[in-house]
C-alpha positions as CSV (number, residue, x, y, z in Angstrom):
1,X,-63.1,-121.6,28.1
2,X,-65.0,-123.4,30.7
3,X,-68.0,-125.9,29.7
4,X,-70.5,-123.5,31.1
5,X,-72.8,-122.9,28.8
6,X,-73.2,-118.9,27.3
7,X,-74.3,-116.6,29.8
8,X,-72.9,-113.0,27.5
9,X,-72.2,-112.5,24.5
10,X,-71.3,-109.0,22.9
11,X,-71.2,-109.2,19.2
12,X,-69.5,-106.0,16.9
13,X,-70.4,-103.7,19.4
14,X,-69.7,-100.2,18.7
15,X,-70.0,-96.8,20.9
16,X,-69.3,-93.7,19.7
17,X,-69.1,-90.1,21.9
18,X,-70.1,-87.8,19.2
19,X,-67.8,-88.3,16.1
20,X,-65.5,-90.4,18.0
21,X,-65.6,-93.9,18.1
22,X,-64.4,-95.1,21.8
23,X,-65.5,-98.9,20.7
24,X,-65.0,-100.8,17.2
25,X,-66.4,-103.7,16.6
26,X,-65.8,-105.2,19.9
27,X,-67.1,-109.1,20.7
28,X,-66.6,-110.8,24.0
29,X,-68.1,-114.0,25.3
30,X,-68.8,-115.3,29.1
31,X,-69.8,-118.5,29.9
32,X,-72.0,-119.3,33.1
33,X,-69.4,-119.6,36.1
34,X,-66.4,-118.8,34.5
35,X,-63.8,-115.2,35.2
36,X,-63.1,-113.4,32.2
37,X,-60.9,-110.3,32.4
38,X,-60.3,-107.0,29.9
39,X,-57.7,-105.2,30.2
40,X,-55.9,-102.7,28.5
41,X,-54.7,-99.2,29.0
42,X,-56.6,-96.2,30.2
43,X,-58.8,-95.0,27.6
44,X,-58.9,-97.7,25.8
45,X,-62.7,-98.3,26.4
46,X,-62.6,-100.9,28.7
47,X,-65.1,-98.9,31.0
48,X,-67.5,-98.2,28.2
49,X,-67.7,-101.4,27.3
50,X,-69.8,-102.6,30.8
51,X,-71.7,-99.3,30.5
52,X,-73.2,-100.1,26.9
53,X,-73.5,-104.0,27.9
54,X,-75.6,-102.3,30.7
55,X,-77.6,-100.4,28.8
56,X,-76.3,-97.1,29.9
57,X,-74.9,-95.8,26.6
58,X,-76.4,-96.1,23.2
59,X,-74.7,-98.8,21.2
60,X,-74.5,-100.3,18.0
61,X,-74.0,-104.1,17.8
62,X,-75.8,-106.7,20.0
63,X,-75.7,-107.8,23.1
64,X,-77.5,-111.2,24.4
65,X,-77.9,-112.1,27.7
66,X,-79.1,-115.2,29.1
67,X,-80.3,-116.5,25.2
68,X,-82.1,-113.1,25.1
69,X,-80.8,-110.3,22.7
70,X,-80.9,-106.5,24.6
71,X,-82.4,-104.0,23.1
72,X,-83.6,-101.2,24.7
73,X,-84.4,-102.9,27.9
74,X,-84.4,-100.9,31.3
75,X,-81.3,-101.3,33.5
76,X,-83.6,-101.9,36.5
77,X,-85.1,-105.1,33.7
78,X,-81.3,-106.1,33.4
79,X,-80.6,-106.3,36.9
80,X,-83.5,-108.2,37.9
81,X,-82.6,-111.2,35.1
82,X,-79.1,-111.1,36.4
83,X,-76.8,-108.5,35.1
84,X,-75.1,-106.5,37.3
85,X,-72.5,-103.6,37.4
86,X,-70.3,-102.6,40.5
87,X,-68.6,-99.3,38.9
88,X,-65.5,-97.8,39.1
89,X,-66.7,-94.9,41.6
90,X,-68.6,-97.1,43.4
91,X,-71.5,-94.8,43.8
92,X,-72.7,-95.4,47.4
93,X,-75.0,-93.7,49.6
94,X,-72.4,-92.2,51.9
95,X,-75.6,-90.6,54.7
96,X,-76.6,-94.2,54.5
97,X,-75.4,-97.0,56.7
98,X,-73.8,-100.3,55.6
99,X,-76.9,-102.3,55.5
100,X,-79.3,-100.2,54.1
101,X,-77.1,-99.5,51.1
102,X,-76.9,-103.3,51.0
103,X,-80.8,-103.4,51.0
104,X,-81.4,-101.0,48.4
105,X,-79.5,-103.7,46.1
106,X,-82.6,-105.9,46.4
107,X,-84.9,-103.4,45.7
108,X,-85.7,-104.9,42.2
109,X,-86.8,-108.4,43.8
110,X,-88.1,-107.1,46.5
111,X,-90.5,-104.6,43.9
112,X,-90.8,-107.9,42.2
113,X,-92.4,-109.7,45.0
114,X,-89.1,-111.9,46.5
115,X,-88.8,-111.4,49.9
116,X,-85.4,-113.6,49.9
117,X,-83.5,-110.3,51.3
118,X,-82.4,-111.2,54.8
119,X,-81.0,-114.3,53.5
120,X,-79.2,-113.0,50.8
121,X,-77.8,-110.3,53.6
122,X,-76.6,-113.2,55.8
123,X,-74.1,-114.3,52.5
124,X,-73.2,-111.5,52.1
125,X,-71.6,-110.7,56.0
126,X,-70.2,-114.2,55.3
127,X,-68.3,-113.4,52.5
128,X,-67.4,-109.9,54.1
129,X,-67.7,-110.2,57.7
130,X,-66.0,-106.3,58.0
131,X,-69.4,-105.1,56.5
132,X,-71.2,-106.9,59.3
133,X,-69.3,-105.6,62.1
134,X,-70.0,-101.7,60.2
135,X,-73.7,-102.6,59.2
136,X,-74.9,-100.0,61.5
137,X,-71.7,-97.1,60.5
138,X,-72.3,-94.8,57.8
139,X,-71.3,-95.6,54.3
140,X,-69.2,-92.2,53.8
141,X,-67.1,-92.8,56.9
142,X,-65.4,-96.5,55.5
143,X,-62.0,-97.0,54.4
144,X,-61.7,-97.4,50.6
145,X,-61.3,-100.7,50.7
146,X,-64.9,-101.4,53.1
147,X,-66.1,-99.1,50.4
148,X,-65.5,-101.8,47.7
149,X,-67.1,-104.5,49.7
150,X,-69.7,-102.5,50.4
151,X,-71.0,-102.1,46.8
152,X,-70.0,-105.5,45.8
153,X,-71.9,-106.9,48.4
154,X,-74.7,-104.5,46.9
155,X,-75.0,-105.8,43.9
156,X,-74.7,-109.3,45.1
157,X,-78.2,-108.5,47.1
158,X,-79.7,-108.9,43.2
159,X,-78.5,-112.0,43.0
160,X,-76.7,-112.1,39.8
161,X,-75.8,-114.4,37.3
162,X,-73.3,-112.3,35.7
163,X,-71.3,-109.6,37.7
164,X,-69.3,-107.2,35.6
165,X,-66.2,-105.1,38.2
166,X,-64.9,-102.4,36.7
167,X,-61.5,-101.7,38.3
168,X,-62.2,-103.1,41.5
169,X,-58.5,-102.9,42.7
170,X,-58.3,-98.8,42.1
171,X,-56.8,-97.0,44.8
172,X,-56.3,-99.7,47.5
173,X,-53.4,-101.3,49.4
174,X,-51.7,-104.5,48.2
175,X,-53.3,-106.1,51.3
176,X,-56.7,-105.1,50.3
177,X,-56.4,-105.7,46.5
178,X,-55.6,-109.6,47.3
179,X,-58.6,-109.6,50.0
180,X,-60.6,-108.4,46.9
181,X,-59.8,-111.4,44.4
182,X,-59.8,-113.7,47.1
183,X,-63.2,-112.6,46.9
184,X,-63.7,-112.6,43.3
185,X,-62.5,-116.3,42.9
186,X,-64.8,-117.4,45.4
187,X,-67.4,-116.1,43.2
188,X,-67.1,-118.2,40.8
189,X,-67.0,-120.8,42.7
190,X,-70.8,-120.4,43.7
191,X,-71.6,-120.5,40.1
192,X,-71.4,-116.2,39.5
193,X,-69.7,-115.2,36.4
194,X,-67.7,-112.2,36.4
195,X,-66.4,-109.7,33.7
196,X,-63.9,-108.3,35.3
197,X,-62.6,-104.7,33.9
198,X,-58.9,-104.3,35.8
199,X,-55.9,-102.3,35.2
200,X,-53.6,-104.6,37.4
201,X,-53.2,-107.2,34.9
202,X,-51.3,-109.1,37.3
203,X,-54.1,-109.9,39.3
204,X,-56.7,-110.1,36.6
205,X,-54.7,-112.7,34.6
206,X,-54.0,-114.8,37.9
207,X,-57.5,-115.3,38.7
208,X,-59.3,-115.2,35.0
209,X,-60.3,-117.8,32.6
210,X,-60.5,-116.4,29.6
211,X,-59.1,-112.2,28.9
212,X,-59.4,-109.8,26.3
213,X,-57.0,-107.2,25.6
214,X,-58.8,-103.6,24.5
215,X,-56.6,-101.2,23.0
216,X,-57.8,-98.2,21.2
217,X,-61.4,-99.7,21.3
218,X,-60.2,-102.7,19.7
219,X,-59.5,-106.2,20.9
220,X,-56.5,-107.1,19.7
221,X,-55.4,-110.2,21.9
222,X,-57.6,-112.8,23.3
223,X,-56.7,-115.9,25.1
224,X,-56.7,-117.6,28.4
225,X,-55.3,-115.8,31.6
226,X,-52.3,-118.3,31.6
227,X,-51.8,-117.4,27.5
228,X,-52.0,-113.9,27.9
229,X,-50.1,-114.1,31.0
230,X,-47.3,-115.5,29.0
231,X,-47.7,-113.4,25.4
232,X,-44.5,-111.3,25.1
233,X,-46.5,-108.7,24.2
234,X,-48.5,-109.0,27.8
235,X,-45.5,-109.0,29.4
236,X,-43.9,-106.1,28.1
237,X,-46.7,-103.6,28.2
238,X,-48.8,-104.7,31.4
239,X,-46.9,-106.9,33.4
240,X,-43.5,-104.9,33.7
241,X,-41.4,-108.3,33.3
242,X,-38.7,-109.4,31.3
243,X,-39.3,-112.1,29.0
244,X,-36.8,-114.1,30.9
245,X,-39.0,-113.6,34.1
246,X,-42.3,-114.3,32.7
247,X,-42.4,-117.8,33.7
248,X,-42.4,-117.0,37.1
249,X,-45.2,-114.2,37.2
250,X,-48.1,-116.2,37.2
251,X,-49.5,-118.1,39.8
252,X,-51.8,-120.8,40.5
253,X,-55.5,-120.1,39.8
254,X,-57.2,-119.3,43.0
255,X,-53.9,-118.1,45.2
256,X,-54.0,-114.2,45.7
257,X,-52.0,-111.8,43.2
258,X,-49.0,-111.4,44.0
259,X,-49.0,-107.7,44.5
């Protein structure tokens, strides 16, 4: 991992719907600056993971944020200290237009007395200039990838420390996924981490530090991207290459996925 020092860390966590248990004893760490990727098949829990880190299902376990263990904390607490979540749906306010569902991601600092919101709006066109030629169209009438900008860039409005994706590629072109973890590199370059929850192992691995894999709400591998990248069992069940191939599937750090 990165020198960063420890921005996450999610000790034994465990969820359970009813008598099922979707996560066992689960631990993760994410250092300030640094991409770190779980991935694993569907079902495996990789989506309830960022839900109970976020305080949106009841957990059993800890998670610490920032030095600071969470416990029953409000989301709207954990988004104003840094945490954010851009979900799988997306969950945008299609009657809205581009930039006021972009303003209603500051709406915790804003409560909060920072006015900092027209600035932060002006890096966010500049990392997606599409949303600022659309800030006046209606959220419900963008493509699907504008539609992932759009709530990235909405949860950047709360300035995050920590930005968790969950399956940010789903459902768009090749063209648009590598647009997308262009994106997500250049992140971490300005010092956000990201948890980043991604089917496309490919493109996770490429562009991560550090990965888990979550199977059965379990981690059973963990390593760097280039370690797990090159694990035969990676290769076999996520990467769809030959062992014999697998030293040319990965790429360097910050090009885009080879999709």
């Amino acid at each position: 991992m990165k020198d960063g020092g420890l921005l996450l860390e999610v000790r034994n966590l465990c969820v359970a719907y009813g008598k099922v248990e979707a996560l066992h004893e689960v631990s993760i760490r994410v250092r300030a600056g640094e991409i770190v990727t779980v991935i694993g098949p569907n079902g495996a829990g990789k989506t309830t993971l960022l839900c109970a880190i976020m305080g949106l299902l009841r957990s059993r376990g800890q998670v610490v944020f920032g030095g600071e263990p969470q416990r029953d904390l409000e989301v709207e607490h954990l988004v104003y200290r840094g945490l954010g979540l851009v979900p799988e749906k997306r969950e945008l306010f299609g009657a809205m237009t581009v930039a006021d569902n972009l303003l209603l991601g500051a709406f915790q600092r804003y409560r909060r007395g920072r006015r900092d919101h027209a600035e932060t709006m002006k890096d966010v066109f500049r990392r997606f200039p599409r949303l600022e030629e659309r800030r006046s169209q209606l959220a419900g009438t963008l493509s699907g990838g504008e539609r992932q900008m759009l709530a990235m860039g909405r949860a950047l409005m709360a300035r995050p420390r920590l930005l968790m994706l969950d399956e940010p590629s789903l459902g768009l072109a090749p063209m648009v996924v590598r647009e997308i973890f262009h994106i997500i590199a250049d992140l971490r370059k300005s010092g956000v981490a990201i948890l980043l929850v991604e089917q496309n192992a490919r493109a996770a691995l490429q562009v991560a530090d550090y990965g888990y894999v979550v199977e059965t709400g379990s981690v059973i591998l963990e390593g760097t991207g280039s370690e797990l990248a090159g694990d035969p069992r990676v290769i076999e069940s996520y990467l769809g290459l030959s062992r014999s191939r697998a030293g040319t599937a990965s790429a360097p750090r910050d090009s885009p996925p080879n999709e």
